[in-house]
C-alpha positions as CSV (number, residue, x, y, z in Angstrom):
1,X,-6.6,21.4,-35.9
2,X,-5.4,21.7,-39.6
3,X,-5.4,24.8,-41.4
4,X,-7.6,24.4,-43.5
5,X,-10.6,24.2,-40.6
6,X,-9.5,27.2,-38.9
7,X,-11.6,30.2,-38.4
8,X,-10.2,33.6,-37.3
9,X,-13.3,35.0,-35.6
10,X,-13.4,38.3,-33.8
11,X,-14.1,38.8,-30.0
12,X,-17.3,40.5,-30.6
13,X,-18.3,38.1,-32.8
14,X,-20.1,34.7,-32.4
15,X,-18.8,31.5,-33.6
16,X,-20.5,28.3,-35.1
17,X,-19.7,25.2,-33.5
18,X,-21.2,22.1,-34.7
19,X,-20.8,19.2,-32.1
20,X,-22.2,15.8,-31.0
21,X,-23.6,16.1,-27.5
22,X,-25.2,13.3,-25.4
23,X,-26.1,11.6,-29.0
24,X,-27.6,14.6,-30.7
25,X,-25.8,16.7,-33.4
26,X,-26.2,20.1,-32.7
27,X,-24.9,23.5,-33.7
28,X,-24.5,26.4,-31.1
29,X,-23.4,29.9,-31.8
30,X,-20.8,31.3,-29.1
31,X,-18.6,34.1,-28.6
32,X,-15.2,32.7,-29.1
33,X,-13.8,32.5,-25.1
34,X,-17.0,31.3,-23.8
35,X,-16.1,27.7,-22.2
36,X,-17.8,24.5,-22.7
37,X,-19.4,24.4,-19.2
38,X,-21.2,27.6,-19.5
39,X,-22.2,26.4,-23.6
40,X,-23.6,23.4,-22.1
41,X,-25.9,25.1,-18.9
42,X,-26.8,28.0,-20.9
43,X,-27.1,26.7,-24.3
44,X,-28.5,23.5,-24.0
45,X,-30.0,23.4,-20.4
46,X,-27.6,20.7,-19.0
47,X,-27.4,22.0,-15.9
48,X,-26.0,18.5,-14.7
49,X,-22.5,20.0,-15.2
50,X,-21.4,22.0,-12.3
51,X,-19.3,24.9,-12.0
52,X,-17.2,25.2,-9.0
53,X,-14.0,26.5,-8.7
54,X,-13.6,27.5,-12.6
55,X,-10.1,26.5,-12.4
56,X,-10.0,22.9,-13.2
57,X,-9.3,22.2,-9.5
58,X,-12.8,21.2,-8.1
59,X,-13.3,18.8,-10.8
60,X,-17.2,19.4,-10.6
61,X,-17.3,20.1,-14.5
62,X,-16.5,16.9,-15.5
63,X,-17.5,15.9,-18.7
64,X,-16.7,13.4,-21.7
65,X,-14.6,14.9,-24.7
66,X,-14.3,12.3,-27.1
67,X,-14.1,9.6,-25.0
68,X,-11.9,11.5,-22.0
69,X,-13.0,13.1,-18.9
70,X,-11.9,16.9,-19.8
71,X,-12.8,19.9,-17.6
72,X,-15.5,21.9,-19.3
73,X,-14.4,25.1,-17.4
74,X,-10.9,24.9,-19.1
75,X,-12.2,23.9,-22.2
76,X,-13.6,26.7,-25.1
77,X,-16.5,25.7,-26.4
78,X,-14.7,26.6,-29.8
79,X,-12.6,23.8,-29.4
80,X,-15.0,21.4,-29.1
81,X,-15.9,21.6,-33.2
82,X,-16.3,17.9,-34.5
83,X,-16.8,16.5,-31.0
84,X,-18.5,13.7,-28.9
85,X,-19.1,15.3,-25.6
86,X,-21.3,13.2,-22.7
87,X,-22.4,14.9,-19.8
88,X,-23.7,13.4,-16.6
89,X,-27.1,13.6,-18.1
90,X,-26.0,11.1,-20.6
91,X,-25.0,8.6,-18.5
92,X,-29.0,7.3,-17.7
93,X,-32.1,8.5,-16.9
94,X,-34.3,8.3,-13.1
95,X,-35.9,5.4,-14.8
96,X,-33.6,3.5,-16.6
97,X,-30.0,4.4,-14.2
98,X,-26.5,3.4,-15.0
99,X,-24.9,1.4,-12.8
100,X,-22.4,3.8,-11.1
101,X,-26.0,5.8,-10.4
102,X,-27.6,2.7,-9.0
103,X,-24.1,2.4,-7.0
104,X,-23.7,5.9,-5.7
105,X,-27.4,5.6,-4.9
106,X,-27.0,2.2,-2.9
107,X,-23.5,3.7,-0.8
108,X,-25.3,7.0,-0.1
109,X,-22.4,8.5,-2.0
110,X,-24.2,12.3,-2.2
111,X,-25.1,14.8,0.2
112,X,-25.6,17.8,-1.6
113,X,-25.0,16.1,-5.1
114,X,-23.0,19.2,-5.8
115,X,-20.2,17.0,-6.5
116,X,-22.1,14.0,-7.6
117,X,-21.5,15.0,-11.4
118,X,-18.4,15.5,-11.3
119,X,-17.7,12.4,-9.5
120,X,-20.0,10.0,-11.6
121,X,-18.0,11.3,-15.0
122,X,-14.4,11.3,-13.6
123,X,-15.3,7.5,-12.0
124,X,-16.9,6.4,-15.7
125,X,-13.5,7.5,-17.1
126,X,-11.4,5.6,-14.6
127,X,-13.4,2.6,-15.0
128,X,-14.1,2.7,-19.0
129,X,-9.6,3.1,-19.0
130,X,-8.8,1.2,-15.9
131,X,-9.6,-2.5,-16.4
132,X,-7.8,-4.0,-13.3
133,X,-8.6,-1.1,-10.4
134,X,-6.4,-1.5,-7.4
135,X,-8.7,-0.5,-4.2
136,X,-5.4,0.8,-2.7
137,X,-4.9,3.1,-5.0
138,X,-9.1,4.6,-6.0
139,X,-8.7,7.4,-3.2
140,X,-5.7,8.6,-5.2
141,X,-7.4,7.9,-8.4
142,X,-10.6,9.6,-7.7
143,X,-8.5,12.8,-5.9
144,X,-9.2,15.0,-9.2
145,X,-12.9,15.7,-7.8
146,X,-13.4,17.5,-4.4
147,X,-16.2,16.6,-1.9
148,X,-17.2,18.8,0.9
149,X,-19.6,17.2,2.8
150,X,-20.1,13.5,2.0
151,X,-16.5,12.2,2.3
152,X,-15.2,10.0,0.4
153,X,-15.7,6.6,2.0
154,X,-19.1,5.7,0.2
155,X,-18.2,7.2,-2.7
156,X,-15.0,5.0,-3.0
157,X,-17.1,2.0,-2.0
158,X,-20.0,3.0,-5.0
159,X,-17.0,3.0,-7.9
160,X,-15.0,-0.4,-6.2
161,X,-18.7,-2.5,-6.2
162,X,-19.5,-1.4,-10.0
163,X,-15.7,-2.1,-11.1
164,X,-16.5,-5.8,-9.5
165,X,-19.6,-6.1,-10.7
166,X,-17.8,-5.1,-14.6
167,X,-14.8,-7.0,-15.0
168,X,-14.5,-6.9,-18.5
169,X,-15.8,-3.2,-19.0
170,X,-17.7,-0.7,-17.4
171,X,-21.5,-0.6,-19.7
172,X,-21.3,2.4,-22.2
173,X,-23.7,5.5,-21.2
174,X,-27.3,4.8,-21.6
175,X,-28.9,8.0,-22.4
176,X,-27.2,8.7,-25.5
177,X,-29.5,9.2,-28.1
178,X,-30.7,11.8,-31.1
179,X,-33.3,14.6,-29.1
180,X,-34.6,17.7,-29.0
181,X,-32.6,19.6,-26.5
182,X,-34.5,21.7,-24.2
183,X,-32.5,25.3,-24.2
184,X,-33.1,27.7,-20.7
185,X,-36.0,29.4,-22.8
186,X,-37.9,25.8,-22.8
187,X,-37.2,26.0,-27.1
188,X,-36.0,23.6,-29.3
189,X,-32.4,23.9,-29.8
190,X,-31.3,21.5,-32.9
191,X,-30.2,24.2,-35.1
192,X,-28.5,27.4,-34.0
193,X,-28.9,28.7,-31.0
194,X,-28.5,32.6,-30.1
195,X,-29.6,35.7,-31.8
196,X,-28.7,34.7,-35.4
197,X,-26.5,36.8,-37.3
198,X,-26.1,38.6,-33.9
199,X,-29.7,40.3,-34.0
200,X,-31.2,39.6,-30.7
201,X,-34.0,42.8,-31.6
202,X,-35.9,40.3,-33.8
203,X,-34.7,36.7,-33.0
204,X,-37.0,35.0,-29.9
205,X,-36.2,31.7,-28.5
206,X,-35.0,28.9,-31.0
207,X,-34.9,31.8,-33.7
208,X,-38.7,32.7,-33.8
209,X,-39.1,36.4,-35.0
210,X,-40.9,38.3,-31.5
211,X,-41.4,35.2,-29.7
212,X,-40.3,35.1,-26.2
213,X,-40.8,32.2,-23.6
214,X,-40.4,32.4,-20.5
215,X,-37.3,30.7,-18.9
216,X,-38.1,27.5,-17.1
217,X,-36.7,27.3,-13.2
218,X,-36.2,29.6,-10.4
219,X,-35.4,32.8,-11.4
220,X,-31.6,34.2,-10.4
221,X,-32.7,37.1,-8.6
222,X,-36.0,38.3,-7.1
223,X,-37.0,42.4,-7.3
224,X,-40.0,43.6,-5.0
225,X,-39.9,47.7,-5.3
226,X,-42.5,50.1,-3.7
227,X,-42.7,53.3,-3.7
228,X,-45.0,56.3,-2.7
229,X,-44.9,58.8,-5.7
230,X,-46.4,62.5,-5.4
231,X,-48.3,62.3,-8.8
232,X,-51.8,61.7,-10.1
233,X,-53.3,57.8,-11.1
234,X,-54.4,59.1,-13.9
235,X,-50.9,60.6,-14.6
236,X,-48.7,57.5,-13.6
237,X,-51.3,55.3,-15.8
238,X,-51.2,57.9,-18.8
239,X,-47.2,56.7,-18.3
240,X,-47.4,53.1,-17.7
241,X,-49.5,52.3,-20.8
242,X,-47.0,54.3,-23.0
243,X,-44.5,51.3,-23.6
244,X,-42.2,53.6,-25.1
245,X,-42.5,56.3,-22.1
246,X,-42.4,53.4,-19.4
247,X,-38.7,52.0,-21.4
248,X,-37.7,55.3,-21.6
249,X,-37.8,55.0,-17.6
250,X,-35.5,52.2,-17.2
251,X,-32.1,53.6,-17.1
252,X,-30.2,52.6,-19.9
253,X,-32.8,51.1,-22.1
254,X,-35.0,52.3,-24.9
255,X,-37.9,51.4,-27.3
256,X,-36.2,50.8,-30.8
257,X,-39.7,49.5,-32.8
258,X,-42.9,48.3,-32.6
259,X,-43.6,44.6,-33.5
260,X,-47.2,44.6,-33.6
261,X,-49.3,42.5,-31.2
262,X,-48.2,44.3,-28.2
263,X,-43.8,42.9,-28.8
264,X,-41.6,45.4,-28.7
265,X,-37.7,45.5,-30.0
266,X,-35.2,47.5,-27.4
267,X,-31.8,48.2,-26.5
268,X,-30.4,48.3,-22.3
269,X,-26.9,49.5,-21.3
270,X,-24.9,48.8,-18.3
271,X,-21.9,49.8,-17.2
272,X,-19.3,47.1,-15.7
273,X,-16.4,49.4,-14.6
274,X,-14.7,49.8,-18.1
275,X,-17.0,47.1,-19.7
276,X,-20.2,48.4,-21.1
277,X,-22.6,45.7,-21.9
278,X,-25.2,46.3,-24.5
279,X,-27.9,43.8,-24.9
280,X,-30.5,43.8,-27.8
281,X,-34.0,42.0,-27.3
282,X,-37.7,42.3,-27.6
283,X,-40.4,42.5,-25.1
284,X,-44.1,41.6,-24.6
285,X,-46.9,42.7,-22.6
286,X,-48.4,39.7,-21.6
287,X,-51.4,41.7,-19.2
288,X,-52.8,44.9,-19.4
289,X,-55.5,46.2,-17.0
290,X,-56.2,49.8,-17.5
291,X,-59.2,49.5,-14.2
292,X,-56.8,47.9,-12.2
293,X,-53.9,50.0,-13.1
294,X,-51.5,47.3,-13.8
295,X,-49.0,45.9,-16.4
296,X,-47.0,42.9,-16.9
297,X,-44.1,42.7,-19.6
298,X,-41.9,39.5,-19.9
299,X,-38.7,40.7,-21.8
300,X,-35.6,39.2,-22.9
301,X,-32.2,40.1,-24.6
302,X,-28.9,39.0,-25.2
303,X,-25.2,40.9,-26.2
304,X,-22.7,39.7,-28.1
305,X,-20.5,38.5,-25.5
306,X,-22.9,35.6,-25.0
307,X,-24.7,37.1,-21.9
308,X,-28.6,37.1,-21.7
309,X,-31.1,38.0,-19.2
310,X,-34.2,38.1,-19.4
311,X,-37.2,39.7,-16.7
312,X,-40.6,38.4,-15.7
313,X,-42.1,42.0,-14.5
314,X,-45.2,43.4,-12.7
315,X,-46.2,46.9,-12.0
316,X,-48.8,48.3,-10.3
317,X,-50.6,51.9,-9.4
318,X,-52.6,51.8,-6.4
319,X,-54.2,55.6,-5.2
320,X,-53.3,56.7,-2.4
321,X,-54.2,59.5,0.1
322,X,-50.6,61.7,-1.2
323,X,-51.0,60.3,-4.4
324,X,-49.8,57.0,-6.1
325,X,-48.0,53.4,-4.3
326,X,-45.9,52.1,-7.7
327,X,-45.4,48.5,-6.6
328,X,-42.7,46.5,-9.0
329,X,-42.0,42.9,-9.0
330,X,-39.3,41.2,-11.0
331,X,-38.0,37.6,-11.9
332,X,-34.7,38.1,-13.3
333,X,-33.0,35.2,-15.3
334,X,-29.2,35.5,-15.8
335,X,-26.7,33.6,-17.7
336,X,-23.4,33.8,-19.1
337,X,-20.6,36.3,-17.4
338,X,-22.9,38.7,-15.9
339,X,-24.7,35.6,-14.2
340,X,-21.6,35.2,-11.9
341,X,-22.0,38.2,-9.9
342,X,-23.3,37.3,-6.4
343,X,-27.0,37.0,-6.1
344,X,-26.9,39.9,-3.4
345,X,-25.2,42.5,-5.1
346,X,-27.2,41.5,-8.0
347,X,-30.3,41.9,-6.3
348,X,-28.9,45.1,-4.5
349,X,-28.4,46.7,-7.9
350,X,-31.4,45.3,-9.6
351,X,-33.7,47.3,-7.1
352,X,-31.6,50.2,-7.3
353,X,-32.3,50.4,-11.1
354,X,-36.0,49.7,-10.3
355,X,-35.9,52.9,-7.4
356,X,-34.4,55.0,-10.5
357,X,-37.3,53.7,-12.7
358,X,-40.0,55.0,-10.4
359,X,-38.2,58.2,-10.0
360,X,-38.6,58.6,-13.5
361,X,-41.9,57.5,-13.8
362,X,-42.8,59.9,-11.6
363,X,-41.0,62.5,-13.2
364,X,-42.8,61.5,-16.8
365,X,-45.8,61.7,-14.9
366,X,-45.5,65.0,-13.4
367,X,-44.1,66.7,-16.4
368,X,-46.1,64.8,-19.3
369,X,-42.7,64.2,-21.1
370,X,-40.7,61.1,-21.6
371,X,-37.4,61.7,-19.8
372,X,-34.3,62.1,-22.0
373,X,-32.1,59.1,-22.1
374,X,-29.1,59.2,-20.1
375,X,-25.7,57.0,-20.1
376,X,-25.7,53.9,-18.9
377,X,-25.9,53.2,-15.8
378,X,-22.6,51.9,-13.6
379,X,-23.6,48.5,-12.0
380,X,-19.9,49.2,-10.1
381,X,-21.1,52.3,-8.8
382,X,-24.6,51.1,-7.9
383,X,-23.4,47.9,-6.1
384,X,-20.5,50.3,-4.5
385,X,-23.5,52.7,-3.7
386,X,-25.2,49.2,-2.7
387,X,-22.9,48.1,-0.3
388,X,-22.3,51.7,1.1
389,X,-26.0,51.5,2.5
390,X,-25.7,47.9,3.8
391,X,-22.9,49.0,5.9
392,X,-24.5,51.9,7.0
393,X,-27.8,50.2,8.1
394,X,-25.5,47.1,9.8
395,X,-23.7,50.3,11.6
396,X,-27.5,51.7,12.8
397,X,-28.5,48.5,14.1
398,X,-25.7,47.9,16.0
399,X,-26.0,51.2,17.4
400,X,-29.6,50.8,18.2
401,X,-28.5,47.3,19.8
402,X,-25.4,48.9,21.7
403,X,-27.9,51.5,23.2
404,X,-30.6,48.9,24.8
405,X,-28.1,46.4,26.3
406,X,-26.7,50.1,28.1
């Protein structure tokens, strides 16, 4: 890259990148170590790319960089200024397939297709490069991808049949074309994507001011809380309905403004170890019943390390003979780094923050004041506290089976 098109750009700071992907120009806004792979799933919704090993070993990231398989994991997104880039999702569509699909399809080259990608990229490379393929040599050529369940036999025989059937050229992808990409939050992504100018408080998906979507998909991790709370309905309602009360509650988070129309702008805090993240969005409440006693919020935020989450949650009050059953339910969306973490310590921690809420709650409730807010909270410490109790419980049911085989 010549001088003149380089950009120093902080850590904490995101960086435009204007690119060419599957046929449509866009522009994304990144932090500046974020790698293509994760640019591509989060950003953009192409979820065709897989991440495996994050190495550059599995091969399962494979993707087209100006013409060249390239590993998206080992690749910036930075670096990809100026660039064609095809993923697998260019290469054809379930109604109009390229041949190498129509091939791996006829072979039964897939199992769990979690290699599928990776293979039907590499394979397009070594065919659009490799006009006269020697059979004796594919397994070698094809090694850079690993397959775990499949083998390799139907796979080899799927890229051998289409380099036959091609003699003079494997046929260019056939799904490139100018489109709308579809980002996770189901918005339009053309322009810039992100919180522009780093404000995530006011910026909703595709750059709407207090719009939030939901995220299309299965959510990454699933929260059911309930808990029996020594206070009054009326009480825990009085709190619920208080949106800047109820924040307050969440450890870590609080209300920073009123949108109007029932939106909300906030700030949440979490503690990684030595790493704090500090996210900046807005939230909704999308259902309020005051005769039911129950509230749904859809929320959504983003740092500037390219992390965002966002939550899908329902809370309920039901009476009950010692006072009040607080019943919370959660879809939590992840992406970026803090999306890496495994789905049960996630989860573990994501309940334990919701089991600190209702304390609070019930403390706001029984006191008639908002509780002060505190530091953030330490996901390390939570998921250590986590996996504390998940040995200890293992521990009581072994016990427990020890003493009925005795």
């Amino acid at each position: 890259m010549s001088d003149e098109r380089t950009v120093k750009v902080a850590a904490d700071e995101l960086a435009c990148v204007s690119c060419t992907v599957n046929g449509t120009p866009v522009q994304l806004r990144v932090p500046p170590r974020m790698h293509l792979a994760d640019a591509l799933r989060t950003q953009l919704g192409l979820t065709g790319t897989h991440l495996g090993c994050e190495h550059g070993v599995c091969g399962m990231c494979t993707v087209l960089l100006d013409g060249d398989a390239a590993r998206s994991c080992l690749v910036f997104a930075v670096q990809a200024e100026g660039s064609e880039i095809v993923t697998v999702e260019g290469l054809g569509t379930p109604a109009r397939q390229h041949p190498l699909q129509q091939s791996f399809s006829h072979h039964h080259a897939l199992q769990c297709g979690f290699c599928t990608p990776g293979f039907l990229m590499s394979s397009y490379d070594l065919l659009a490069h490799e006009r006269c393929l020697d059979r004796e040599h594919l397994a070698a050529d094809m090694s850079g991808v690993i397959c775990r369940c499949t083998g390799y036999r139907g796979i080899l025989d799927a890229v051998a049949d289409v380099a036959d059937a091609f003699p003079g050229g494997i046929p260019e992808p056939l799904n490139c074309e100018p489109r709308a990409l579809a980002g996770r939050g189901g918005a339009p992504v053309q322009a810039i994507l992100g919180p522009a100018d780093g404000d995530a408080s006011t910026a909703g998906a595709g750059g709407e001011p207090g719009r939030i979507v939901r995220p299309s998909g299965s959510p990454t991790i699933t929260v059911q809380v309930s808990r029996e709370l020594p206070a009054g309905i009326d009480d825990v309602w009085r709190v619920m309905s208080d949106v800047a009360q109820l924040t307050a509650c969440l450890p870590g988070a609080r209300m920073t403004a009123a949108l109007g129309g029932d939106r909300y702008s906030g700030q949440a805090s979490v503690a990684l170890g030595p790493v704090r993240l500090a996210f900046e969005g807005i939230a909704q409440v999308t259902d309020r019943d005051a005769g039911d006693h129950r509230l749904a919020v859809l929320a959504q935020g983003a740092d500037r390390g390219g992390n965002r989450t966002s939550a899908d949650i329902r809370l309920r009050a039901l009476p009950t003979s010692g006072g009040v059953q607080l019943r919370a339910d959660a879809d939590v969306f992840l992406s970026g780094r803090i999306a890496q973490f495994g789905r049960a310590l996630a989860g573990d921690v994501s309940r334990r923050l919701f089991e600190q809420f209702a304390t609070s709650l019930e403390q706001a409730a029984r006191t008639g004041a908002a509780p002060v807010p505190g530091k953030s909270p330490s996901v390390l410490l939570m998921g250590a506290r986590a996996a504390a109790g998940a040995l200890l419980r293992r521990a009581r049911r072994l016990r427990t089976l020890l003493g009925r085989r005795r």
